[in-house]
TILUMKE-660085 format. One record per residue: x, y, z of N, C-alpha, C in turn. Coordinates in steps of 0.2 Angstrom, whole numbers, padded with zeros to 4 digits, always signed. Layout:
XYZXYZXYZ ...
//
This chain:
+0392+0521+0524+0398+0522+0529+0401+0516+0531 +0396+0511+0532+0401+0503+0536+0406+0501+0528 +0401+0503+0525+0406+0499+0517+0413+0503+0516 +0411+0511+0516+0417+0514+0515+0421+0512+0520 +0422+0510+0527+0427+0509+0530+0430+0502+0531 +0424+0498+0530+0427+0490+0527+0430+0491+0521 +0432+0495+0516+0435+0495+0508+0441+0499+0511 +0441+0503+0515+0449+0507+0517+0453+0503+0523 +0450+0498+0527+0452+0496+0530+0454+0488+0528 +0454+0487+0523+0452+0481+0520+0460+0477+0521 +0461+0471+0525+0467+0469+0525+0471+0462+0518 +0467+0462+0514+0470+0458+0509+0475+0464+0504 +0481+0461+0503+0485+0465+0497+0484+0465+0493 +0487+0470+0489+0486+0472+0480+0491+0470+0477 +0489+0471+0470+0494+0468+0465+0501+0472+0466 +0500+0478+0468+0508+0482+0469+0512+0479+0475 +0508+0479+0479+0509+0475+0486+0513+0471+0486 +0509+0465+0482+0512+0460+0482+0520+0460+0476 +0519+0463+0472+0526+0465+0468+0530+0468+0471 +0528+0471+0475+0533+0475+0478+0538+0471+0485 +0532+0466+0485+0537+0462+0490+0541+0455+0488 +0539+0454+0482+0543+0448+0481+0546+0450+0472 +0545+0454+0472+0552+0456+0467+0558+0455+0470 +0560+0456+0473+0569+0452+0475+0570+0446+0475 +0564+0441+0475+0565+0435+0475+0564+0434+0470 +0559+0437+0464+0559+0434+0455+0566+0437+0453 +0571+0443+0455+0573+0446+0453+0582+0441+0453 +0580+0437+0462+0586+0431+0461+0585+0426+0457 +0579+0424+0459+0577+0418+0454+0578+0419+0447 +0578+0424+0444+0581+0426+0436+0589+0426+0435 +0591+0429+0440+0599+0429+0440+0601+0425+0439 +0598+0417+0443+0601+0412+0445+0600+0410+0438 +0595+0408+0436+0592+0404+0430+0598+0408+0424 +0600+0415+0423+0602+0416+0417+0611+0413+0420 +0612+0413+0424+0619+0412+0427+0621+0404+0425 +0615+0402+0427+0616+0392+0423+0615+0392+0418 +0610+0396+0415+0612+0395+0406+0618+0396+0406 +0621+0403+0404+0627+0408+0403+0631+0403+0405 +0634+0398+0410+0638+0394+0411+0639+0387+0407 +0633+0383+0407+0631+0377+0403+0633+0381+0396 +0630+0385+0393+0633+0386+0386+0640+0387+0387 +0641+0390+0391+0651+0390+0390+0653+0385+0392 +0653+0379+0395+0655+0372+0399+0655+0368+0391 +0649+0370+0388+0646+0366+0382+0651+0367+0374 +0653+0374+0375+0656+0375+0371+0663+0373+0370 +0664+0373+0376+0671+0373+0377+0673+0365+0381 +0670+0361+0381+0671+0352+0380+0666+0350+0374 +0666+0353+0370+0662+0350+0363+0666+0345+0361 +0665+0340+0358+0668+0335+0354+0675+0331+0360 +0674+0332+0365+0677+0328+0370+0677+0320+0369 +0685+0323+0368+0688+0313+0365+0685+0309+0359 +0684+0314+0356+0683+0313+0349+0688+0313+0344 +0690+0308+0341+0695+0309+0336+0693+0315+0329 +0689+0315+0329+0686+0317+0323+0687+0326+0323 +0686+0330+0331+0685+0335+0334+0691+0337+0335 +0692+0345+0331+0699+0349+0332+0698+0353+0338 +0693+0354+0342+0691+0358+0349+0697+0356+0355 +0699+0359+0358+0706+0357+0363+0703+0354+0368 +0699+0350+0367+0697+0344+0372+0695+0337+0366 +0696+0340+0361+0694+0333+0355+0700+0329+0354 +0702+0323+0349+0707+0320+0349+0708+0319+0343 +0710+0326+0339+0710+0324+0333+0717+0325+0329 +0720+0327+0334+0729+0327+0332+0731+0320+0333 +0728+0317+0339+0732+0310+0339+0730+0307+0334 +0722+0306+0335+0724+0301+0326+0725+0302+0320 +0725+0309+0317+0730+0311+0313+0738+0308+0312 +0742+0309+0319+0747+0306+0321+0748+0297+0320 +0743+0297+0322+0742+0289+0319+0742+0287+0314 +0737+0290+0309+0737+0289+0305+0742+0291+0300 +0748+0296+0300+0754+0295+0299+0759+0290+0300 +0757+0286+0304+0761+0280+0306+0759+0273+0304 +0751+0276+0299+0751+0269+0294+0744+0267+0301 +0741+0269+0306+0738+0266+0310+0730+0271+0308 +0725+0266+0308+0720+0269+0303+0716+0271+0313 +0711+0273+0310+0706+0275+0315+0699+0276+0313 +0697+0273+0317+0687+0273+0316+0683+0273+0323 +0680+0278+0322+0674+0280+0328+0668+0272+0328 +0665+0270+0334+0661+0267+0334+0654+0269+0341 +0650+0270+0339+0643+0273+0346+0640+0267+0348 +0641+0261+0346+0637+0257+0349+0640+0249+0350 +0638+0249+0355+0642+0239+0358+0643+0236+0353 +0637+0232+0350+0639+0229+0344+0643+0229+0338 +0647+0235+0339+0652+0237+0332+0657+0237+0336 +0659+0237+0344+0665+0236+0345+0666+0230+0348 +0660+0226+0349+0662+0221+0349+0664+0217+0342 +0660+0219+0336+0662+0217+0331+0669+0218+0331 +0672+0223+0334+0680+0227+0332+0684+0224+0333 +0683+0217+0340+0689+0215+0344+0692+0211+0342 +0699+0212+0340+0702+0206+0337+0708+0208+0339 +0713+0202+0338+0721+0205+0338+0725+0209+0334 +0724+0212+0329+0726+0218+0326+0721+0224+0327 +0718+0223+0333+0715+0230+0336+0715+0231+0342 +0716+0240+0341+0718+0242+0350+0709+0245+0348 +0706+0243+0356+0700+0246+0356+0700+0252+0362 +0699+0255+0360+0700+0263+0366+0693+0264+0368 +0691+0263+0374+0684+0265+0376+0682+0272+0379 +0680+0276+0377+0682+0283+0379+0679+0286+0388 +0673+0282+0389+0668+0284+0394+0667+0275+0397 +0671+0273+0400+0668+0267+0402+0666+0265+0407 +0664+0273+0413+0657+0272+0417+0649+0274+0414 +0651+0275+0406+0644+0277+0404+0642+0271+0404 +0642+0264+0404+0642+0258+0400+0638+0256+0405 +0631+0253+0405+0626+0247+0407+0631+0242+0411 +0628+0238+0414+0632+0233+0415+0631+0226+0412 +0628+0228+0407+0627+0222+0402+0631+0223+0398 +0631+0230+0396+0634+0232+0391+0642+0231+0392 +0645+0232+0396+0650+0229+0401+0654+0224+0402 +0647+0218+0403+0648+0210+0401+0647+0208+0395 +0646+0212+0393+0645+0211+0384+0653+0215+0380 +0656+0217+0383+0661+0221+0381+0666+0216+0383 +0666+0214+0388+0671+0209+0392+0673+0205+0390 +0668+0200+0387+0669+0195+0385+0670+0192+0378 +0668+0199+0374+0672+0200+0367+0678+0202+0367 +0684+0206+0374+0688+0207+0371+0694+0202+0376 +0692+0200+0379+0697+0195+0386+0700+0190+0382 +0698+0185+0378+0700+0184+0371+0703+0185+0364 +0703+0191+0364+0703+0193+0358+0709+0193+0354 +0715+0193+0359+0723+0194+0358+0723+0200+0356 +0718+0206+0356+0718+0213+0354+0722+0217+0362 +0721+0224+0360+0721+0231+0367+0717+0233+0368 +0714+0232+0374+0708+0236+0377+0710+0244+0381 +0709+0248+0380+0711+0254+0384+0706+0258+0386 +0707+0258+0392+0700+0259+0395+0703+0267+0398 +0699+0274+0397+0700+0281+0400+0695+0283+0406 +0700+0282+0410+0699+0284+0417+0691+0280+0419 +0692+0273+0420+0687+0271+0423+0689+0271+0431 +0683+0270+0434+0681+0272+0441+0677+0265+0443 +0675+0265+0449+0673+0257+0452+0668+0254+0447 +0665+0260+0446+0655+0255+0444+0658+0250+0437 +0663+0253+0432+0667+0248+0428+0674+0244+0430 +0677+0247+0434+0681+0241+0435+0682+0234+0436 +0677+0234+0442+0675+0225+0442+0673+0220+0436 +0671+0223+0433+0670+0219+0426+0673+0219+0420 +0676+0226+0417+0678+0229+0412+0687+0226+0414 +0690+0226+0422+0696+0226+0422+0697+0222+0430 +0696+0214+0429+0696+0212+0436+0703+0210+0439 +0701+0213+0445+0708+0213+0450+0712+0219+0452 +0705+0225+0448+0708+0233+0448+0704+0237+0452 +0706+0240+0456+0701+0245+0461+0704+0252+0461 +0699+0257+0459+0701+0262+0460+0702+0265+0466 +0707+0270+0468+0707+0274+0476+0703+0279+0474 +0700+0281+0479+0694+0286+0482+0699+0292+0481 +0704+0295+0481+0708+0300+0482+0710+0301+0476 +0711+0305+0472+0715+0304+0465+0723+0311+0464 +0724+0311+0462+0731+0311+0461+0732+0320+0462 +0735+0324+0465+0734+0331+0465+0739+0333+0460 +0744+0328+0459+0750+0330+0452+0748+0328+0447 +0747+0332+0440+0745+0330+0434+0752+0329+0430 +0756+0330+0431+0763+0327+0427+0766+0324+0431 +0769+0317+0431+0771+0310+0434+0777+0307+0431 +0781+0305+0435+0784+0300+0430+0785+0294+0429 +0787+0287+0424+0785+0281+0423+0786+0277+0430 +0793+0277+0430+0793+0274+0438+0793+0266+0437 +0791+0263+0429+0791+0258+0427+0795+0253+0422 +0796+0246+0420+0797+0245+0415+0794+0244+0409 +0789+0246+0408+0785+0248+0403+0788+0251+0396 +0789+0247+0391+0795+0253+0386+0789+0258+0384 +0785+0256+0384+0780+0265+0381+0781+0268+0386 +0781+0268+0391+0779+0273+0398+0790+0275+0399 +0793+0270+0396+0800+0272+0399+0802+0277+0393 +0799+0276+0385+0801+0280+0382+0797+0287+0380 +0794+0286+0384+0789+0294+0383+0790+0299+0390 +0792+0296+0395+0794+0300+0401+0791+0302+0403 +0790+0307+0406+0785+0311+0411+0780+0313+0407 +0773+0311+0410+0766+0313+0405+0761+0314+0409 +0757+0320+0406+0751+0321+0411+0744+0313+0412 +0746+0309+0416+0744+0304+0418+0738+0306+0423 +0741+0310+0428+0738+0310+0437+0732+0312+0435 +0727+0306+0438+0718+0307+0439+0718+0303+0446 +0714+0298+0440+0711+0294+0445+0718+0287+0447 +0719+0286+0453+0724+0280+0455+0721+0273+0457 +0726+0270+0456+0725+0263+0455+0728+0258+0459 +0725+0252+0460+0728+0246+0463+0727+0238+0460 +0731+0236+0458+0728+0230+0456+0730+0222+0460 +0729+0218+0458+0731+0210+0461+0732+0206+0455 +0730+0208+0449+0732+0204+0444+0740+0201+0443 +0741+0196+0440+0750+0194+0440+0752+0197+0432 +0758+0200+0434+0762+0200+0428+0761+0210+0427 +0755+0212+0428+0753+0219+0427+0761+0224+0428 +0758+0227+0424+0763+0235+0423+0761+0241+0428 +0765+0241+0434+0759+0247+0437+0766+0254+0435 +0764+0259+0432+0767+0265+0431+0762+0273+0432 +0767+0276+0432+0767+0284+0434+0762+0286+0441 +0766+0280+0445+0763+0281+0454+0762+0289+0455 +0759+0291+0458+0757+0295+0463+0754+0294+0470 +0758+0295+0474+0758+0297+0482+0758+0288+0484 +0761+0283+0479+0763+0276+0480+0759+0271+0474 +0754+0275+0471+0749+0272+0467+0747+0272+0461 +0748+0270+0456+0750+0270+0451+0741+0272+0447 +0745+0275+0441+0740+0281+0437+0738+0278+0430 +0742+0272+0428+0744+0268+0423+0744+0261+0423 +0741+0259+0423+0742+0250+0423+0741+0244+0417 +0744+0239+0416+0745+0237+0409+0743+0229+0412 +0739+0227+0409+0738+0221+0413+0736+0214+0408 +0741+0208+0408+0740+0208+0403+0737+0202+0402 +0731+0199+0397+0727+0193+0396+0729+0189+0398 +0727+0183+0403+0728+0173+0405+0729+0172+0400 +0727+0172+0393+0730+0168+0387+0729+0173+0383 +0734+0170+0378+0736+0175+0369+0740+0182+0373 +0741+0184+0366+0746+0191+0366+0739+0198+0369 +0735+0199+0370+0728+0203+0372+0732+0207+0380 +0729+0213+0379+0731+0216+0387+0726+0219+0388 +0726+0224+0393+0721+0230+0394+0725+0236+0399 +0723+0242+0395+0727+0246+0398+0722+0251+0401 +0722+0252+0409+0720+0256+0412+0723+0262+0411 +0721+0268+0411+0723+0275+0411+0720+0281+0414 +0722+0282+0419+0721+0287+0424+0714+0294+0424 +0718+0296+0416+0716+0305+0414+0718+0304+0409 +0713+0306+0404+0713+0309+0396+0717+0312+0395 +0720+0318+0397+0725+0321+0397+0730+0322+0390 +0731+0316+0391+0736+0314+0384+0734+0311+0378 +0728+0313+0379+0724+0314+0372+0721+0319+0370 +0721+0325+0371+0717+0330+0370+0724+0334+0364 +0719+0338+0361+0723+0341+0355+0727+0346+0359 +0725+0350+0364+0728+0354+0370+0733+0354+0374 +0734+0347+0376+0741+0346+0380+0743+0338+0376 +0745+0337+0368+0747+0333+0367+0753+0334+0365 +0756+0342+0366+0763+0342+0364+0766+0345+0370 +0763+0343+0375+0766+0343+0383+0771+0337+0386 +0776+0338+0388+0779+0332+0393+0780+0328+0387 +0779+0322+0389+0781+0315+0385+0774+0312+0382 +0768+0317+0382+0761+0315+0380+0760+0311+0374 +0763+0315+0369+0761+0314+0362+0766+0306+0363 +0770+0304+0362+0775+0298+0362+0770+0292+0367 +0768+0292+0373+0765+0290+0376+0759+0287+0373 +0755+0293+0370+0746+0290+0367+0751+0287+0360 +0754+0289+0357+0755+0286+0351+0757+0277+0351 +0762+0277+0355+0765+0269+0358+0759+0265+0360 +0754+0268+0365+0750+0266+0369+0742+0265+0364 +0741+0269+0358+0735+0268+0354+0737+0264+0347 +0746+0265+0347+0746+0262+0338+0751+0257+0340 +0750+0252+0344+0753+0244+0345+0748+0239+0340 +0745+0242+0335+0740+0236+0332+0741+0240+0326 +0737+0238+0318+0737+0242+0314+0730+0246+0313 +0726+0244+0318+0719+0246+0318+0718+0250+0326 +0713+0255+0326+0712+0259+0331+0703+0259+0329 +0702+0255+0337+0695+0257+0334+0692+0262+0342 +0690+0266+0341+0688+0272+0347+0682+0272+0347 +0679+0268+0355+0673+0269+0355+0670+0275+0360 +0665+0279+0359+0661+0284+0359+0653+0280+0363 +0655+0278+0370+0647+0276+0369+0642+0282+0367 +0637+0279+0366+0631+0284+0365+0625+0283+0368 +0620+0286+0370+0615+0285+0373+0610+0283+0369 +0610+0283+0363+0606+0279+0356+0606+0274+0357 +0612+0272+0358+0614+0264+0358+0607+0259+0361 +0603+0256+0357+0599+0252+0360+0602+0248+0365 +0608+0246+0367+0610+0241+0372+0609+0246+0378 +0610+0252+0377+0609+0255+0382+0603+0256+0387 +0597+0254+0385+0591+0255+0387+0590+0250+0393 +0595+0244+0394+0595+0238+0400+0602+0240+0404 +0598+0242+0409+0602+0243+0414+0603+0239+0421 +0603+0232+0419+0603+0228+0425+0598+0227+0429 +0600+0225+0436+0595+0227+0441+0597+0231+0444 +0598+0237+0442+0601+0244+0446+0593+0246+0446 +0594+0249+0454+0588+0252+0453+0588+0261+0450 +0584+0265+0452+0584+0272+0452+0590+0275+0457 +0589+0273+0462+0594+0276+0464+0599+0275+0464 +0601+0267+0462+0608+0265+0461+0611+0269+0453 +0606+0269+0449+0608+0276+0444+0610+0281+0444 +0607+0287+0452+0610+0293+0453+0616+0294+0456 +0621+0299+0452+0628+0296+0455+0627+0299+0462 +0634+0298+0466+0634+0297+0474+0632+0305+0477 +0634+0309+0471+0635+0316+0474+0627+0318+0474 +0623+0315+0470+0616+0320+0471+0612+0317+0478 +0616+0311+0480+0610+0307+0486+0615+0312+0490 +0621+0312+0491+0625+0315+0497+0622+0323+0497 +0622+0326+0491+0618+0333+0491+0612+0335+0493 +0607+0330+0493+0600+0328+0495+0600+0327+0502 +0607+0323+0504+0606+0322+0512+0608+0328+0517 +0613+0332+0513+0614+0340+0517+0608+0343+0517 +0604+0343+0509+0600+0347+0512+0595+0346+0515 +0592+0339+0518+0588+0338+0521+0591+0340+0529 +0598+0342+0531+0599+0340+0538+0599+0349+0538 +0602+0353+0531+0602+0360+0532+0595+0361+0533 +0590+0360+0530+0583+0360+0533+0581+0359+0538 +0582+0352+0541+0582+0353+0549+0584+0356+0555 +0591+0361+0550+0595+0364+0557+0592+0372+0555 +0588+0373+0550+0585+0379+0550+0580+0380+0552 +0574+0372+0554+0568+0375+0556+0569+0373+0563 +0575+0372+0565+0577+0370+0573+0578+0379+0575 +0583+0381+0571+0584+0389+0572+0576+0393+0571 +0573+0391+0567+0565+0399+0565+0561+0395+0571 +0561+0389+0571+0553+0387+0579+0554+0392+0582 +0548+0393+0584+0545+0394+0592+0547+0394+0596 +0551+0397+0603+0553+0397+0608+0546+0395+0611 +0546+0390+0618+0541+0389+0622+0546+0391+0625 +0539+0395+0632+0542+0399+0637+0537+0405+0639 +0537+0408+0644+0531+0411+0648+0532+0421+0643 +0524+0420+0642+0524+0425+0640+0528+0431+0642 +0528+0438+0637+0532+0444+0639+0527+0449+0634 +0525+0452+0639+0522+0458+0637+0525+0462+0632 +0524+0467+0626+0528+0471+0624+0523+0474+0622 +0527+0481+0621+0521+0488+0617+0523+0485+0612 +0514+0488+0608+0515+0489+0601+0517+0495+0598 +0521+0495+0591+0526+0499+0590+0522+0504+0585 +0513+0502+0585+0507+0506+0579+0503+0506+0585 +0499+0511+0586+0491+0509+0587+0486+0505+0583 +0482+0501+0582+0480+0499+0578+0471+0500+0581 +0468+0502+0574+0462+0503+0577+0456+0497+0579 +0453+0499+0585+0449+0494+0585+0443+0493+0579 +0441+0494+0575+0438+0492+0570+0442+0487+0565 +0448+0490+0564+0455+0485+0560+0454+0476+0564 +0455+0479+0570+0456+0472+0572+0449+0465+0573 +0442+0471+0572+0435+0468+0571+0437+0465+0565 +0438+0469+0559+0439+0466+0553+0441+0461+0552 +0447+0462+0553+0452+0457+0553+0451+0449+0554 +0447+0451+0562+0443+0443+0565+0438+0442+0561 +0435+0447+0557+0429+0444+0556+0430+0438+0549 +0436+0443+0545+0436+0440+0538+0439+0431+0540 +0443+0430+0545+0445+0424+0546+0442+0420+0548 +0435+0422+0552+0428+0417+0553+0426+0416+0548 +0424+0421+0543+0423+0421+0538+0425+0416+0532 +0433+0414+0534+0436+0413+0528+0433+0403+0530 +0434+0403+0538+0435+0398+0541+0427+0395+0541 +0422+0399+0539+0417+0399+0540+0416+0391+0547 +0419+0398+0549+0416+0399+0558+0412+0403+0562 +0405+0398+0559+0398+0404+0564+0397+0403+0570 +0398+0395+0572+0399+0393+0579+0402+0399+0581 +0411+0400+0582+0416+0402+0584+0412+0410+0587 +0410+0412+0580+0409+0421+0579+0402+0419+0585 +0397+0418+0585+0390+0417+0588+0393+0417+0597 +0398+0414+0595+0399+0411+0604+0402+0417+0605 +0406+0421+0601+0410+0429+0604+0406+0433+0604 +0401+0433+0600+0397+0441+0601+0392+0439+0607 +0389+0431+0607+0387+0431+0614+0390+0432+0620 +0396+0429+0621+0400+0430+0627+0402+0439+0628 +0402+0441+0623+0405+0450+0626+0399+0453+0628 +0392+0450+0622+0385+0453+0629+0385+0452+0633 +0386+0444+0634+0382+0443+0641+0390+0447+0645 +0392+0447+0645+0400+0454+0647+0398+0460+0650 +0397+0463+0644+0393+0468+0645+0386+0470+0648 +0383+0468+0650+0376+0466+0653+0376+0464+0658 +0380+0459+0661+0380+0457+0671+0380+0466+0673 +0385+0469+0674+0384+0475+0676+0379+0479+0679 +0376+0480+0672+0372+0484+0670+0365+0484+0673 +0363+0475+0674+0357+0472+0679+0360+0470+0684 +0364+0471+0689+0368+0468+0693+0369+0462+0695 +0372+0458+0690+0375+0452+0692+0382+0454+0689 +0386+0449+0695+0393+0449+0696+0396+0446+0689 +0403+0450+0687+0406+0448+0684+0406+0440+0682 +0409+0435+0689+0409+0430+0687+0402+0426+0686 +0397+0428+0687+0390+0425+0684+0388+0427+0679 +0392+0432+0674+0391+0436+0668+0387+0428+0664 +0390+0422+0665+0387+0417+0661+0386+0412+0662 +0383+0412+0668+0380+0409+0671+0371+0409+0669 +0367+0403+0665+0361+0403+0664+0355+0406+0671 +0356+0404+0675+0351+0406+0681+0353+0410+0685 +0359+0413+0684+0359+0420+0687+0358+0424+0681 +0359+0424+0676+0357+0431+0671+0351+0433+0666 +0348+0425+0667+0342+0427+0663+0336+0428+0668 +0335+0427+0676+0331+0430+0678+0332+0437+0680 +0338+0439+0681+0340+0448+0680+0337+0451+0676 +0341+0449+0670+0335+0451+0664+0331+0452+0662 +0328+0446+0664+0319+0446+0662+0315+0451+0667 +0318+0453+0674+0315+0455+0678+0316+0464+0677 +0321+0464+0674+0322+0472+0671+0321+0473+0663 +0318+0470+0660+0314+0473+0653+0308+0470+0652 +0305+0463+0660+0300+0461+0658+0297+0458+0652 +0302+0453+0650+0302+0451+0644+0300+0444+0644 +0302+0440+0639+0300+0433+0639+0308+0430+0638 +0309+0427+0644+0313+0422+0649+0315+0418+0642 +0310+0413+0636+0314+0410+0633+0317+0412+0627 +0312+0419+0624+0317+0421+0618+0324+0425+0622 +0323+0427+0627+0330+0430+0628+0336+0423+0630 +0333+0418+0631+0340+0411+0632+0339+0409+0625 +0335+0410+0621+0337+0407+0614+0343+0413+0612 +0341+0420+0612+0345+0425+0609+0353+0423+0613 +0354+0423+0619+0359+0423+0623+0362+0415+0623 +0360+0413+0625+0361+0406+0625+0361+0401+0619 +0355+0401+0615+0355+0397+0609+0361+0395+0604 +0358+0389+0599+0362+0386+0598+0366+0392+0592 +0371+0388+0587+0375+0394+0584+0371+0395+0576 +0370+0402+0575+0366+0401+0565+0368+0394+0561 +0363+0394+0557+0364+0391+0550+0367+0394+0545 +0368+0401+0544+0369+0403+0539+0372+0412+0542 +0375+0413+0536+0378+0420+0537+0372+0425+0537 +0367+0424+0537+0361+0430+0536+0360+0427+0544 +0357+0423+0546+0356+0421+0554+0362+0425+0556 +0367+0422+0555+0372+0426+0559+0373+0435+0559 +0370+0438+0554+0371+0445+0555+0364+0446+0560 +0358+0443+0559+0352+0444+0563+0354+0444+0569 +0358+0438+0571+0360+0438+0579+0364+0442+0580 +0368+0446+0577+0373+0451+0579+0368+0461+0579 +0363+0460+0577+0358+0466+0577+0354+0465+0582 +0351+0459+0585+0344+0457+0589+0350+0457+0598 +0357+0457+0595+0362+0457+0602+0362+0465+0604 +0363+0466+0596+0363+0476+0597+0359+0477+0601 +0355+0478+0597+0347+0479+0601+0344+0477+0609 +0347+0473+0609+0347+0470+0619+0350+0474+0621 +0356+0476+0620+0360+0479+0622+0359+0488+0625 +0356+0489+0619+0355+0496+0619+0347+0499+0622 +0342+0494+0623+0337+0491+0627+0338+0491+0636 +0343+0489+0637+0344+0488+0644+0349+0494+0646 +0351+0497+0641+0355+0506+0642+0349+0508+0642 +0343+0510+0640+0338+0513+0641+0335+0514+0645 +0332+0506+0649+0329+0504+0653+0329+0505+0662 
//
């Protein structure tokens, strides 16, 4: 009978239980995961071949150098330092496509191959971590441009004869002498042409890709703009970094963290603050208790169980040993007439006792008072030998 009512009243959950309560969370947690696939493969397919001359995809750049090389101006892909440094010379424009993907060795090794060179360096939409070194004297604005079609604003003949072109990204200021700043937004130029301390050599900062994609190359003044701007030399060489690139593997003394960009440390610091302001909302109110009805009756044997399996779990014998003695000796002052408050009190309640079952004074302070079992059989013994006193002095 005790087994059958410990097996029906048993409080650990089942496997249905347990499914049934947190299927909505595997059921979000799946949504979520197929929604970031689903999306990365569409992001993926649809920037494939980005600034790739070679790539007809409408973010690739394969009409432009087509177009160049209608104009007698060749073109050649390069993925690693090495070959673009080999590249740099005065009958080459070098086009860097990613030039915050670049080491900053890889950077000073780019720099100092083409400062010299009497070539074009044309660097697409770099941003601070290249600037300083790839184009000094040039700092980008934090703000970037909300108008994607601009006008020259300059005397630039390329930028005067291509007119309005989708330039507007990233904006620009520089301090270098002689520079070309064109196709301002909000006072700040999107375009910069800056040109070498010595030889015919320049570098041309460009705001937004824009006007190289096969997609908006017959937009505004795009196509005339990349063409003057790519085929001033008879050689086009388009570098592609790549993460193969063995130069790549030295990355300075950046540490880890100075390699994750800005937004994942900014994103980690909301959600450590959103964390804060949620376990500031779910705490504990301190404050003087308040009584409430329970909204079940709950049986008392439920709630024996209950305690017992957490002593159990906690293998707390002390803990258990001290309750089942303190509710006897509870229930026993009464009984032999000692007061409530000497219910546990050693020398008021073992002479009562002893003098109403006539027993032996020490086994009854080891049973009532002793120290707590060794073991989980000790400890049911003492929960039967309390029975039995109990029910001993109801007779008596």
């Amino acid at each position: 009978m005790t087994e059958a009512t410990l097996t029906s009243t048993s409080a650990s959950p089942t496997a249905r239980q347990v499914w049934t309560r947190t299927r909505g969370i595997v059921l979000a947690v799946v949504i979520l995961l197929a929604a970031a696939v689903a999306i990365a493969a569409i992001r993926s397919g649809a920037q494939h071949g980005r600034l790739d001359p070679r790539s007809a995809d409408p973010y690739g750049s394969r009409a432009t150098a087509e177009l160049l090389g209608d104009r007698g101006v060749s073109t050649r892909v390069v993925t690693t330092l090495d070959e673009a440094r080999a590249a740099a010379d005065a009958d080459t424009t070098l086009l860097v496509a990613a030039p915050d993907m670049l080491t900053d060795h890889q950077q000073a090794g780019l720099r100092a191959a083409t400062k010299n060179s009497g070539g074009r360096t044309i660097l697409i939409a770099p941003a601070s971590p290249s600037l300083g070194t790839l184009a000094p004297g040039v700092t980008a604005d934090p703000a970037i441009s909300f108008r994607s079609t601009l006008s020259p604003s300059c005397d630039l003949p390329a930028a005067r004869s291509a007119g309005s072109a989708d330039t507007g990204g990233i904006r620009y200021s520089t301090s270098a002498p002689g520079a070309d700043v064109c196709y301002p937004s909000d006072g700040l130029p999107t375009l910069l042409r800056i040109p070498a301390a010595t030889g015919n050599g320049d570098t041309v900062v460009l705001g937004a890709p824009d006007i190289l994609y096969n997609n908006r190359l017959d937009k505004q003044g795009n196509a005339s703009l990349a063409l003057q701007l790519l085929g001033s030399r008879p050689h086009l060489v388009w570098y592609l970094p790549s993460l193969s690139d063995t130069s790549a593997t030295d990355a300075g003394k950046k540490t880890f963290l100075d390699l994750l960009p800005s937004g994942w440390l900014w994103g980690t610091l909301q959600l450590f603050i959103a964390a804060g302001l949620a376990a500031l909302w779910r705490a504990r109110r301190l404050g003087p208790l308040v009584p409430e009805r329970l909204p079940v009756a709950i049986r008392a044997s439920e709630t024996v169980e209950g305690r017992s399996r957490l002593y159990r779990k906690a293998n707390a014998r002390d803990r258990a040993a001290t309750a089942l003695r303190s509710t006897t000796r509870t229930r026993l002052a009464p009984l032999i007439g000692v007061s409530p408050a000497q219910a546990h009190a050693l020398e008021a309640l073992l002479p009562a006792l002893s003098a109403r079952l006539d027993g032996d004074g020490q086994a009854l302070h080891a049973l009532l008072f002793g120290p707590p079992p060794s073991d989980d059989a000790a400890l049911i013994s003492l929960a039967d030998q309390l029975d039995a006193l109990e029910r001993e002095v109801r007779r008596s």
